[in-house]
Backbone of each chain as ProteinMPNN parsed JSONL, in Angstrom:
{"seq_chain_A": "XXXXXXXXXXXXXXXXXXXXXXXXXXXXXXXXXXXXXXXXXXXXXXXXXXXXXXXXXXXXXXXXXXXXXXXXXXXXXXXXXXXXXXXXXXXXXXXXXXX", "coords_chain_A": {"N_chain_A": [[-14.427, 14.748, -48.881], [-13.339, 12.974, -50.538], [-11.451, 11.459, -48.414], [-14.199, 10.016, -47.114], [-14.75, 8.282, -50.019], [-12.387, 7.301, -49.885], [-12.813, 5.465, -47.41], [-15.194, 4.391, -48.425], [-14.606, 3.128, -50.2], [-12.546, 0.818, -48.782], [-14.202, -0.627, -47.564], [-15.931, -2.019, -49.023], [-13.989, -3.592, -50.269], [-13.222, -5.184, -48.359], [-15.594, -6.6, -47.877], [-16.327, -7.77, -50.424], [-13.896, -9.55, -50.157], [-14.521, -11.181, -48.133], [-16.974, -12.205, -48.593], [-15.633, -13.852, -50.834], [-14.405, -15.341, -49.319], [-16.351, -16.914, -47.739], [-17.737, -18.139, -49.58], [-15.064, -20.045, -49.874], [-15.219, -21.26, -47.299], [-17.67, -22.2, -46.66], [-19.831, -25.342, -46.027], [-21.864, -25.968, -48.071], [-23.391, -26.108, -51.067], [-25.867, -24.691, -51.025], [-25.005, -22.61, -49.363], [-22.792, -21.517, -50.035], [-23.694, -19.964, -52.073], [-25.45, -18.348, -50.618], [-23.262, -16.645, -49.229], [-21.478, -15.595, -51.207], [-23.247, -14.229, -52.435], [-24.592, -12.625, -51.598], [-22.755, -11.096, -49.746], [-20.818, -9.84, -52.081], [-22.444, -8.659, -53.156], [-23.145, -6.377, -51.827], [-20.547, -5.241, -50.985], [-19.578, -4.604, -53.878], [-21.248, -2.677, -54.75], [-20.588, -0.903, -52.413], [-17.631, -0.316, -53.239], [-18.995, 0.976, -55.866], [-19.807, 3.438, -54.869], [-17.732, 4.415, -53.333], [-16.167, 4.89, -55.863], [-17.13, 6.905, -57.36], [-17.374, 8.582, -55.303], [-14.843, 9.789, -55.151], [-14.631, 10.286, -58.261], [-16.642, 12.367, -59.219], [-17.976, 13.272, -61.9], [-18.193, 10.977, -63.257], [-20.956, 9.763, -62.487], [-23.271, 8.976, -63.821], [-22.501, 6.5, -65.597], [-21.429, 5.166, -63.496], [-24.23, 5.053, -61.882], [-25.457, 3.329, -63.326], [-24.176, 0.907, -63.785], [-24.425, 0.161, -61.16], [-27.255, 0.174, -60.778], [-27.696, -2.082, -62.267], [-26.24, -4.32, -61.447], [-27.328, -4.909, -58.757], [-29.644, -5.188, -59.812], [-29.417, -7.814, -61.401], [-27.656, -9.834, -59.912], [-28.76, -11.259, -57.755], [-30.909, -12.37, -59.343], [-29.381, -14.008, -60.672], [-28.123, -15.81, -59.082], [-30.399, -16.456, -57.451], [-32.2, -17.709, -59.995], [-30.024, -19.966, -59.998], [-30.045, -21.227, -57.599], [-32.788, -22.61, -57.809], [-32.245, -23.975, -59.555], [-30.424, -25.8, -58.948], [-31.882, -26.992, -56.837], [-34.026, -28.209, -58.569], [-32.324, -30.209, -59.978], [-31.588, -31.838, -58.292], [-29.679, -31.337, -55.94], [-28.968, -32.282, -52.648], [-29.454, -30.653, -49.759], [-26.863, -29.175, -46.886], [-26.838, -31.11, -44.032], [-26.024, -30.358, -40.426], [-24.689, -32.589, -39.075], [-25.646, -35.178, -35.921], [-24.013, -35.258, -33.473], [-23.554, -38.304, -30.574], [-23.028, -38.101, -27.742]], "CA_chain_A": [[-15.057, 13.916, -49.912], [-11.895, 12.106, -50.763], [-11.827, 10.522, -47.306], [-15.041, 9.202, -47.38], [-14.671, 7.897, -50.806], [-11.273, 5.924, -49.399], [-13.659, 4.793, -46.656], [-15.773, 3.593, -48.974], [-13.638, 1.766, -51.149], [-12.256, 0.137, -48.038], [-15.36, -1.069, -46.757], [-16.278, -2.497, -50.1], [-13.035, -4.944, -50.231], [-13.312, -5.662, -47.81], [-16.632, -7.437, -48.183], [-15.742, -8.571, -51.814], [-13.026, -10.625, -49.665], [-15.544, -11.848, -47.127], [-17.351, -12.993, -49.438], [-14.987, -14.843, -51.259], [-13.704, -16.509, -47.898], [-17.365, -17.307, -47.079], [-17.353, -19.229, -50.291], [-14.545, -21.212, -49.761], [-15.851, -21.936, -45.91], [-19.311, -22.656, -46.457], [-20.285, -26.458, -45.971], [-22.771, -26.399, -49.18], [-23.734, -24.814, -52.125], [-26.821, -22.948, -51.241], [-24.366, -21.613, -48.44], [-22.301, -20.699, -50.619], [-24.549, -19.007, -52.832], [-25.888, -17.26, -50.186], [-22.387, -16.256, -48.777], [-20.823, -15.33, -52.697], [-24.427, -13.266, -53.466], [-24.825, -11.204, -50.508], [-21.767, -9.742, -49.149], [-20.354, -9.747, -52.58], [-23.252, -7.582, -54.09], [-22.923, -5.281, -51.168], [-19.444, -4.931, -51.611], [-19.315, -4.236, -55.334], [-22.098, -1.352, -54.466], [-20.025, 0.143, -51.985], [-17.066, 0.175, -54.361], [-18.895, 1.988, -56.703], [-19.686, 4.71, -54.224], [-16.122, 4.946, -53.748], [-15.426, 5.419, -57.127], [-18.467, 7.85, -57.143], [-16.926, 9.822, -54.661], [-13.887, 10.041, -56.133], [-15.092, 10.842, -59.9], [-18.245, 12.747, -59.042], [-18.671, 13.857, -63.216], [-18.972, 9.623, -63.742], [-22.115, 9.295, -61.884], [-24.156, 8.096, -64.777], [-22.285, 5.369, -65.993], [-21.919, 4.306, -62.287], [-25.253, 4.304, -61.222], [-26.221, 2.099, -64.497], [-23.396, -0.317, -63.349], [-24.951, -0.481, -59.836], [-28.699, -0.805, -60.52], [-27.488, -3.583, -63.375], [-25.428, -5.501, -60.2], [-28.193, -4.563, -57.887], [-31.273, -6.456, -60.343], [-28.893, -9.034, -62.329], [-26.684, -10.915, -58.931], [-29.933, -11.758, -56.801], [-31.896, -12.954, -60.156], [-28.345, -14.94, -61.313], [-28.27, -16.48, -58.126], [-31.7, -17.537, -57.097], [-32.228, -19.208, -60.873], [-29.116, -21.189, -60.207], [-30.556, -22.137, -56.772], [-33.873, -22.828, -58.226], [-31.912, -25.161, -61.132], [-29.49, -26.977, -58.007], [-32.956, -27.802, -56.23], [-34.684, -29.039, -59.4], [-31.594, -31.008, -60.7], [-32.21, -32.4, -56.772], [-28.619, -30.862, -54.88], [-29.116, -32.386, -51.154], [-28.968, -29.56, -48.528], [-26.483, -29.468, -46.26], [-27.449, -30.807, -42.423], [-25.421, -31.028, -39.344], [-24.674, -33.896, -38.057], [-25.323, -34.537, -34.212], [-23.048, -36.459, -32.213], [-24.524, -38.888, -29.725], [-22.058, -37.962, -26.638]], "C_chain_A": [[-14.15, 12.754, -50.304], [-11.605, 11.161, -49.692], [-12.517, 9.466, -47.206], [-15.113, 8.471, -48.277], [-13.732, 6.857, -50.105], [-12.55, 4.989, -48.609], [-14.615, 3.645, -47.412], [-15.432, 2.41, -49.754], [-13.174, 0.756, -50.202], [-13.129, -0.959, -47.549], [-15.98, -2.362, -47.942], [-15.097, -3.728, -50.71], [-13.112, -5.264, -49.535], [-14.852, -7.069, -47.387], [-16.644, -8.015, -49.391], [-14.743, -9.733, -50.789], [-13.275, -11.364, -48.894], [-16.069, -12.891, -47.778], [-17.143, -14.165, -50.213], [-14.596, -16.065, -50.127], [-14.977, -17.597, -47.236], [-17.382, -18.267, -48.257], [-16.478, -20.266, -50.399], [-14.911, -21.816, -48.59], [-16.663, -22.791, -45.368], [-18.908, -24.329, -46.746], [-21.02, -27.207, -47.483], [-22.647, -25.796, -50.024], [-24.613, -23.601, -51.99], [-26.094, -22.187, -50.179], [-23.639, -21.223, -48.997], [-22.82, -19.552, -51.532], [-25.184, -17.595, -52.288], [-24.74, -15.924, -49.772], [-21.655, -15.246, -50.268], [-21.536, -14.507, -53.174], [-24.421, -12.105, -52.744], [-23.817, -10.218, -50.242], [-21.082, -9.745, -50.369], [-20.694, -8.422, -53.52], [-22.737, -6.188, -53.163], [-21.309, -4.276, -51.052], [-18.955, -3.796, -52.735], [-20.588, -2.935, -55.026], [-21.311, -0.545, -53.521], [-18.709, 0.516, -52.652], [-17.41, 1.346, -55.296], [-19.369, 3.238, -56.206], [-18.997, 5.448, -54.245], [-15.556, 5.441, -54.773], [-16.033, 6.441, -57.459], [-17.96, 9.0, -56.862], [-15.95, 10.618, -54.997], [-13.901, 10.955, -57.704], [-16.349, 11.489, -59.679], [-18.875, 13.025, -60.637], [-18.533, 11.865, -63.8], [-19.978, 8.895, -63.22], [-23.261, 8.457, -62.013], [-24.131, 6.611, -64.768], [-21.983, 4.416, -64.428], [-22.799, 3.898, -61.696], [-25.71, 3.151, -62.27], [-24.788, 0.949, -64.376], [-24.108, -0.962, -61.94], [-26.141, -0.664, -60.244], [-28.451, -1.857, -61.526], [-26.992, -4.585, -62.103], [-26.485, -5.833, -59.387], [-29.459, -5.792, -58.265], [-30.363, -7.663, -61.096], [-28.304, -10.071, -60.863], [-27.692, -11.809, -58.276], [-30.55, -13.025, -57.986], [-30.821, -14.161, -60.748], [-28.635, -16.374, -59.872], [-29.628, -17.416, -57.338], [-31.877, -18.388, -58.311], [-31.372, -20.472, -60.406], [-29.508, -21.839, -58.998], [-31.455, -23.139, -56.933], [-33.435, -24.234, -59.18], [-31.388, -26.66, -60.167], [-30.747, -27.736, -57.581], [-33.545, -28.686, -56.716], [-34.051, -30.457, -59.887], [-31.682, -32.137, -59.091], [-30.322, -33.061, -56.03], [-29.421, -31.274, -53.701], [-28.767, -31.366, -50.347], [-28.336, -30.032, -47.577], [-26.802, -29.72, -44.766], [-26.205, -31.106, -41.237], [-25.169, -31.903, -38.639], [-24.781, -34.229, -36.715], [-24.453, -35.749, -34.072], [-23.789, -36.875, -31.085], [-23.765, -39.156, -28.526], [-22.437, -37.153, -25.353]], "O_chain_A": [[-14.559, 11.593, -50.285], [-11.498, 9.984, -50.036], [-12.089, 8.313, -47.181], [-15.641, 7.45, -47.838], [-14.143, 5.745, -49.776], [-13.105, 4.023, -49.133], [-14.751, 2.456, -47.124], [-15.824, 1.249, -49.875], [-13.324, -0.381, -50.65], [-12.715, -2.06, -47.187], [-16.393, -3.461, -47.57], [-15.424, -4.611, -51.502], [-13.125, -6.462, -49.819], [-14.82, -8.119, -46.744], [-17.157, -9.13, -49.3], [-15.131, -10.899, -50.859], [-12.516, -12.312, -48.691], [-15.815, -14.091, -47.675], [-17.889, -15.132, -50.368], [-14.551, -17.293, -50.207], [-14.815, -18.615, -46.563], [-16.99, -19.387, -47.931], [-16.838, -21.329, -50.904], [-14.98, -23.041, -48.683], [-16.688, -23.59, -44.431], [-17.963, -24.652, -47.466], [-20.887, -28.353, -47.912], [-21.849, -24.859, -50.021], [-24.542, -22.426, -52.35], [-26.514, -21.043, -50.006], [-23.455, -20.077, -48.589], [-22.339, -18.422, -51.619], [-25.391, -16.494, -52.799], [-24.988, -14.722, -49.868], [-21.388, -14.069, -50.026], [-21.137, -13.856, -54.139], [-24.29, -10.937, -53.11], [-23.856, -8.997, -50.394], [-19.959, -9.562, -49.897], [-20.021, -7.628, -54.178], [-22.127, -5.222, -53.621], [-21.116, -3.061, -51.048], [-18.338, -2.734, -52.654], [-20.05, -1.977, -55.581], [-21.32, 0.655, -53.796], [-18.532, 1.733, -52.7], [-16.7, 2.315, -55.563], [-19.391, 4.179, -56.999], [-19.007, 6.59, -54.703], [-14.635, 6.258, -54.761], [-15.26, 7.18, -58.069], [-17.92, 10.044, -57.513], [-16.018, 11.839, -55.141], [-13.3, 11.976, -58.038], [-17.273, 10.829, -60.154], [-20.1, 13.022, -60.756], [-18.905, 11.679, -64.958], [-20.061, 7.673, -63.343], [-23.925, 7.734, -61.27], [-24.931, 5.774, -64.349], [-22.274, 3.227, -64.3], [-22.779, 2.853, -61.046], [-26.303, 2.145, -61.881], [-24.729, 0.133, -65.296], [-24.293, -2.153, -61.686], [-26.424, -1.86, -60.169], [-29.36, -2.685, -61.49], [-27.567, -5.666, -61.977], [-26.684, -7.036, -59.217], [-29.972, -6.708, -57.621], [-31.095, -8.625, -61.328], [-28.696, -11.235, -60.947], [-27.5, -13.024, -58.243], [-30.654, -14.221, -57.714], [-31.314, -15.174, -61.245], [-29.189, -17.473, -59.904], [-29.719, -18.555, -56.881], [-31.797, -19.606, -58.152], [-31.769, -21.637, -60.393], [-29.411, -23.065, -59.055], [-31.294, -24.275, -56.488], [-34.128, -25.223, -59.417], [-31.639, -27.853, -60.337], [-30.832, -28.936, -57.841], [-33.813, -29.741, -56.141], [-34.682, -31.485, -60.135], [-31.886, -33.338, -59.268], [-29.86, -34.172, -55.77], [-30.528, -30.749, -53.587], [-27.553, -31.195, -50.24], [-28.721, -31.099, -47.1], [-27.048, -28.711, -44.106], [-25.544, -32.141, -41.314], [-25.5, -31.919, -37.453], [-23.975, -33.591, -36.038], [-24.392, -36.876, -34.562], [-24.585, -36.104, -30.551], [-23.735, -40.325, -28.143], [-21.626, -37.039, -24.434]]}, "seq_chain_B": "XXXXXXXXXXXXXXXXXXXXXXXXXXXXXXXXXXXXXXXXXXXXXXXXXXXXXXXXXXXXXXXXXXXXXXXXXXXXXXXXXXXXXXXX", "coords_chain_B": {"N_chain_B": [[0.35, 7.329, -62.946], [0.03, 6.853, -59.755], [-0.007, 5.13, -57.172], [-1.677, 5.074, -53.506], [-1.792, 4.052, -50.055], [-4.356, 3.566, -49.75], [-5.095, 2.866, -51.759], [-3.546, 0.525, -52.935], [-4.129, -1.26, -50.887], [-7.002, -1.623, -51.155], [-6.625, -3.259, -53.957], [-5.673, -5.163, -53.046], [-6.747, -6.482, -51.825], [-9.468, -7.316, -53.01], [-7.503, -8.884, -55.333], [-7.113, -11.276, -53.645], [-9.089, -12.065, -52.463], [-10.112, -12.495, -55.619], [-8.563, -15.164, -55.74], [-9.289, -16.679, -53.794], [-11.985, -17.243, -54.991], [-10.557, -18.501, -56.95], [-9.932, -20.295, -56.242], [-11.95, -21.902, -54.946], [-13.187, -22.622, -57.407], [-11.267, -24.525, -58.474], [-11.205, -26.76, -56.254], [-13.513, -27.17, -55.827], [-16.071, -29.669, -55.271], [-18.216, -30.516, -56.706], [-20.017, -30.024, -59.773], [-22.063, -27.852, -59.719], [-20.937, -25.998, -57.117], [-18.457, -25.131, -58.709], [-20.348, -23.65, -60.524], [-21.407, -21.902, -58.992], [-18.835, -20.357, -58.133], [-17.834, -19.354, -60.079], [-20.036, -17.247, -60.691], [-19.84, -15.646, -58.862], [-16.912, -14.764, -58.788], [-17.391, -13.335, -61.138], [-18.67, -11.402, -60.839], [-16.969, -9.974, -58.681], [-14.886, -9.208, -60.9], [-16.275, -7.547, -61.935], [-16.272, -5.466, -60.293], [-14.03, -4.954, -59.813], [-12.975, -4.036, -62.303], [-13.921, -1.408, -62.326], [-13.159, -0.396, -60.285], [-10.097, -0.75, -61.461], [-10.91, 1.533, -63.683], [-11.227, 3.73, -61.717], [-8.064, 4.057, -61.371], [-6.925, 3.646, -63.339], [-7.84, 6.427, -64.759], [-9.775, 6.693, -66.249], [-12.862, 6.939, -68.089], [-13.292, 4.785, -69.628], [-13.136, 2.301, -68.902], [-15.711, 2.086, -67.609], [-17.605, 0.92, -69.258], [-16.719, -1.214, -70.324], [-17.089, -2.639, -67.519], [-19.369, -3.017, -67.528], [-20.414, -4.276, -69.9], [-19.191, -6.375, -69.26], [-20.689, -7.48, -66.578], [-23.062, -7.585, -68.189], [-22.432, -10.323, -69.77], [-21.48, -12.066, -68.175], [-23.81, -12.287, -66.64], [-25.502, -13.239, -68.671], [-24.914, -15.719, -69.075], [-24.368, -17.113, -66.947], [-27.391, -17.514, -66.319], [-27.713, -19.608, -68.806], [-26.397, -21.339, -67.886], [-28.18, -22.018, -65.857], [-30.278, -22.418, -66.849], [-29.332, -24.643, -68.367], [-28.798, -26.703, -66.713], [-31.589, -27.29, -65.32], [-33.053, -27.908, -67.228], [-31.822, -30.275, -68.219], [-31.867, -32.492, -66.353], [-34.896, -32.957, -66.348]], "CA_chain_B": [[-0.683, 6.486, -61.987], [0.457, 6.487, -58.083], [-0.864, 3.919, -55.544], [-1.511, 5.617, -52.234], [-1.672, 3.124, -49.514], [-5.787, 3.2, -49.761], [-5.608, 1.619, -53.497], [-3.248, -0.806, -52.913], [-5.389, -2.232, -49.908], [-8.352, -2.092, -52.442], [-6.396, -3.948, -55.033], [-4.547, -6.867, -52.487], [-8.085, -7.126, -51.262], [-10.059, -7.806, -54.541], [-7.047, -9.66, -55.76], [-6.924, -12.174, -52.769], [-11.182, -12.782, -53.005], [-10.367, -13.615, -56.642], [-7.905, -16.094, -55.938], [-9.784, -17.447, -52.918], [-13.066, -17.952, -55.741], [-10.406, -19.293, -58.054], [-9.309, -21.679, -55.118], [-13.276, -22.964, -54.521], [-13.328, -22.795, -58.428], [-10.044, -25.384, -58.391], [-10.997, -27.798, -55.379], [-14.995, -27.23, -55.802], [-16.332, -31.421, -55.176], [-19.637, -31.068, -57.817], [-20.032, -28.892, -61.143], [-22.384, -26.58, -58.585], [-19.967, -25.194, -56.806], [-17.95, -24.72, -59.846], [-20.935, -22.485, -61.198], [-21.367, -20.889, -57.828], [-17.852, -20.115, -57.933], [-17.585, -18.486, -61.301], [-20.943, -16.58, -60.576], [-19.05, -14.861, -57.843], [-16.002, -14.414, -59.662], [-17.247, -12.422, -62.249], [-19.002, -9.914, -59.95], [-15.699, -9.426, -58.096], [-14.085, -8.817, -61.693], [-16.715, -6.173, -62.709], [-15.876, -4.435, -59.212], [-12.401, -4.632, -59.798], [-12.534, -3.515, -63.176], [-14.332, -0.179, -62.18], [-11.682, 0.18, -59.282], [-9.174, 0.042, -62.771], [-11.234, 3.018, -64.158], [-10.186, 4.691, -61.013], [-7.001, 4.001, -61.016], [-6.22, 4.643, -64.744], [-8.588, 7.697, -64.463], [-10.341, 6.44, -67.78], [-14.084, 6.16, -67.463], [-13.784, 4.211, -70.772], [-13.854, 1.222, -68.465], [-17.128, 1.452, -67.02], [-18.35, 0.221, -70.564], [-16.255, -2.395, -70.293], [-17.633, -3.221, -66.422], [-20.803, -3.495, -67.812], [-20.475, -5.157, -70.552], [-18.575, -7.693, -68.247], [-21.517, -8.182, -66.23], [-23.766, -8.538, -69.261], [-22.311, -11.063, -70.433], [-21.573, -13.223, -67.107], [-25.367, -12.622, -66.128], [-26.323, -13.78, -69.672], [-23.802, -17.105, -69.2], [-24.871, -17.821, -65.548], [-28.657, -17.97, -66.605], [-28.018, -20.526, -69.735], [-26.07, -21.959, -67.056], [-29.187, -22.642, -64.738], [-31.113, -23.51, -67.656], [-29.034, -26.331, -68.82], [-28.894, -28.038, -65.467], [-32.999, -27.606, -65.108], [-33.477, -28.564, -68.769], [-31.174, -31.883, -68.395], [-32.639, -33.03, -64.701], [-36.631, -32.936, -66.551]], "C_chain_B": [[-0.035, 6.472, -60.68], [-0.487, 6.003, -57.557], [-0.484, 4.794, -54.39], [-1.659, 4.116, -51.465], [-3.272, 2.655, -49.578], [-5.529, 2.046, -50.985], [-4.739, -0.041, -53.227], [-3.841, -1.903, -51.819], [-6.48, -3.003, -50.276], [-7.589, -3.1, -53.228], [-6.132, -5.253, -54.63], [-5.641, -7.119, -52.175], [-8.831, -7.915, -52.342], [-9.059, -9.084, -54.814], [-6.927, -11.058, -55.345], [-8.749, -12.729, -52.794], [-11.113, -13.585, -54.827], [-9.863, -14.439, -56.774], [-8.594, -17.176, -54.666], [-11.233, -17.95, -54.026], [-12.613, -18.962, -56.96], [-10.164, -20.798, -57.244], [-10.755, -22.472, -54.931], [-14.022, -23.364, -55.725], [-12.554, -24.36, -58.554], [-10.691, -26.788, -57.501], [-12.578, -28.11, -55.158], [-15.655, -28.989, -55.753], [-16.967, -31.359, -56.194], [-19.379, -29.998, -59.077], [-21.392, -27.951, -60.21], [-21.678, -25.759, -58.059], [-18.391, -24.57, -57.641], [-18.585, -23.173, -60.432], [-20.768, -21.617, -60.357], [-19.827, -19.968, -58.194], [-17.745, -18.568, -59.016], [-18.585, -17.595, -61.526], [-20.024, -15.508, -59.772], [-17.695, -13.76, -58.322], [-16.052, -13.453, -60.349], [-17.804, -11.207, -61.856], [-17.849, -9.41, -58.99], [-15.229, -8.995, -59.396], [-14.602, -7.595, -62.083], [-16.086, -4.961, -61.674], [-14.706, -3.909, -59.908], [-11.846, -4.204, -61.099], [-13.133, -1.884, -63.048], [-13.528, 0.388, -60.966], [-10.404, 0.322, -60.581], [-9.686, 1.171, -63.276], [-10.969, 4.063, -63.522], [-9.055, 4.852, -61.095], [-6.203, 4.441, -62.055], [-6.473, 5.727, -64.957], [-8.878, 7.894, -65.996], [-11.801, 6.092, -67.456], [-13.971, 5.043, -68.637], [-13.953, 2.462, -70.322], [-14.799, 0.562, -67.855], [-17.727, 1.024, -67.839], [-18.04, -1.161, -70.275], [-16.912, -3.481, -69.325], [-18.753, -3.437, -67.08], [-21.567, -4.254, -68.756], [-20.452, -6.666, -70.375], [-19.3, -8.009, -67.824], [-22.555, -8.524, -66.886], [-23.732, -10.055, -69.15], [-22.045, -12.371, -69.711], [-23.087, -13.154, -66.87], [-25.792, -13.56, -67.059], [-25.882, -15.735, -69.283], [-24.368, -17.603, -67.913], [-26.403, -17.972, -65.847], [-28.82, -19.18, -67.247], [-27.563, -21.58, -69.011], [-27.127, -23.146, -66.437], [-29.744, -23.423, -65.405], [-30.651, -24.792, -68.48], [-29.584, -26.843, -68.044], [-30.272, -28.099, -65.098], [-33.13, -28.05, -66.23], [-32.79, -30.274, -68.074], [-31.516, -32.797, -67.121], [-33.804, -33.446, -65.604], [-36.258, -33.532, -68.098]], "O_chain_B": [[0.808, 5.582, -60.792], [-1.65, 6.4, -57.489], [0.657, 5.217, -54.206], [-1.649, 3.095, -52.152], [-3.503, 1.451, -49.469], [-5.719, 0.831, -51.04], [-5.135, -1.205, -53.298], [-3.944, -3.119, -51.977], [-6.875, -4.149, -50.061], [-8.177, -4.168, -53.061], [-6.229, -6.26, -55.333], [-5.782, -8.342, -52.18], [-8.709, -9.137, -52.436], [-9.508, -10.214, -54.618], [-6.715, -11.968, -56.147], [-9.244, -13.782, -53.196], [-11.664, -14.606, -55.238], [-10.173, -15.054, -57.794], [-8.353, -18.383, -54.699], [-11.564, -19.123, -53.853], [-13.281, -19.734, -57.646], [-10.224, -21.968, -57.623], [-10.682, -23.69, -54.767], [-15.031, -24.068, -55.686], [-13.285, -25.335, -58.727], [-10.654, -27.863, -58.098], [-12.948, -29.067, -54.478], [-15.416, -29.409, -56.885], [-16.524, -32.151, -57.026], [-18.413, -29.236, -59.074], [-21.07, -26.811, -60.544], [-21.723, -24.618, -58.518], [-17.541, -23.799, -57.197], [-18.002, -22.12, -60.69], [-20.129, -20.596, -60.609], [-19.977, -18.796, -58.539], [-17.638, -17.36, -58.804], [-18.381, -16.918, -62.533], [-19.585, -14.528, -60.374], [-17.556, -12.539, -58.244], [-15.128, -12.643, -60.416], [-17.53, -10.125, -62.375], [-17.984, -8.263, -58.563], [-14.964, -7.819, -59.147], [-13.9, -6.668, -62.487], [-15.586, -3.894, -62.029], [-14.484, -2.807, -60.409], [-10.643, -3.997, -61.252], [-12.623, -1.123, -63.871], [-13.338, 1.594, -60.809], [-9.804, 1.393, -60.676], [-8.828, 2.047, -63.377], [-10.601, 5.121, -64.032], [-8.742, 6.022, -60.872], [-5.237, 5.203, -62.022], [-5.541, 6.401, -65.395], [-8.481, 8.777, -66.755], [-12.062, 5.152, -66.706], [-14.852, 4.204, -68.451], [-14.555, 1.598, -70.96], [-14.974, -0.624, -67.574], [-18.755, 0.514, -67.392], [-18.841, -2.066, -70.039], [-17.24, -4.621, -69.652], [-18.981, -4.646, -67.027], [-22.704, -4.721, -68.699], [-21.066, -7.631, -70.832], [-19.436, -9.182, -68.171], [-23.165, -9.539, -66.55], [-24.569, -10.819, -68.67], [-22.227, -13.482, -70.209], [-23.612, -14.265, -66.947], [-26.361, -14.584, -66.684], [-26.656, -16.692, -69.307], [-24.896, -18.713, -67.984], [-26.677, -19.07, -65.363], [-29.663, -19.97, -66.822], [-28.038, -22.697, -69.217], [-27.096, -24.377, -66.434], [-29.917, -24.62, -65.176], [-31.329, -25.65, -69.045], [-30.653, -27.431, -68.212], [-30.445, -29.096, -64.397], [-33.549, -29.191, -66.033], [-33.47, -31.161, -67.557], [-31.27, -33.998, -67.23], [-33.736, -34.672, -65.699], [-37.16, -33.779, -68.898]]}, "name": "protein", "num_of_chains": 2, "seq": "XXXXXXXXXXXXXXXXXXXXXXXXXXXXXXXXXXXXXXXXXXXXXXXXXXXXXXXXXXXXXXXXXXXXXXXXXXXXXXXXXXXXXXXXXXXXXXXXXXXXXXXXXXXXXXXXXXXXXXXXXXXXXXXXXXXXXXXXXXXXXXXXXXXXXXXXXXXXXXXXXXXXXXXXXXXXXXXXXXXXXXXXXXX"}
């Protein structure tokens, strides 16, 4: 149980740090947004597995941390997309080269 | 409190994502990627404050985590709705 728990925790920084890296990487904003929402949520959910596994008698207060991360990151994130689009953020395009 | 070699992996990990969101916080070009930034940010901090509840072996900080993301969700919404309010 203890194993798996490490495992989990591992797995879960490791995508928290992805995440972050994908944010500084990304080209745009909504790439960042997408990069900073996704593997960050997934992350912070497998964290609290880990900690889960670990503490099995704080189960409660962990799952009401994860379904709060779970319905609040997605709904944070699409408004603020929704606000960049309206306020009228240009999407990022590739440029071609003519070679 | 002892660090096995798992936690401190967990912790240099977390710690290095929040300095890489403070770094796209820092050098961000627009006030977008500012918000983005600090959206991000604060869901790495709730993590990493419920990896401290492990580590102190206190649940009394999963209140705290959750309070934490309260209160960034609440802040990143009024957020959105400035910048759609002040565009219209």
């Amino acid at each position: 149980m203890s194993i798996i728990g490490d495992v989990f925790l591992i797995i879960g920084a490791v995508f928290c740090f992805l995440g972050a890296l994908g944010l500084l990487r990304m080209p745009d904003v909504y790439n960042r947004i997408q990069a900073g929402t996704k593997a960050v949520t997934l992350g912070s959910l497998s964290l609290l597995i880990g900690v889960g596994l670990h503490h099995p008698d704080w189960w409660a207060k962990l799952l009401i941390v994860g379904i709060f991360i779970l319905l609040t990151n997605p709904i944070g994130s699409s408004s603020l997309a929704r606000a960049f689009q309206h306020a009228g953020v240009i999407a990022w395009k590739k440029e071609r080269s003519e070679s | 409190m002892t660090l096995n070699l798992v936690n401190v992996v967990v912790v240099a990990l977390l710690s290095a994502a929040a300095v890489l969101a403070l770094v796209r916080m820092w050098i961000g070009p627009y006030t977008p990627d500012r918000i983005v930034a600090t959206d991000t940010l604060a869901v790495i901090a709730t993590a990493a404050i419920v990896v401290c509840a492990m580590l102190f072996d206190s649940p009394f900080y999963l209140d705290v985590a959750l309070l934490y993301g309260v209160l960034a969700f609440v802040g990143v919404v009024a957020l959105a709705r400035v910048i759609e309010a002040k565009q219209s």
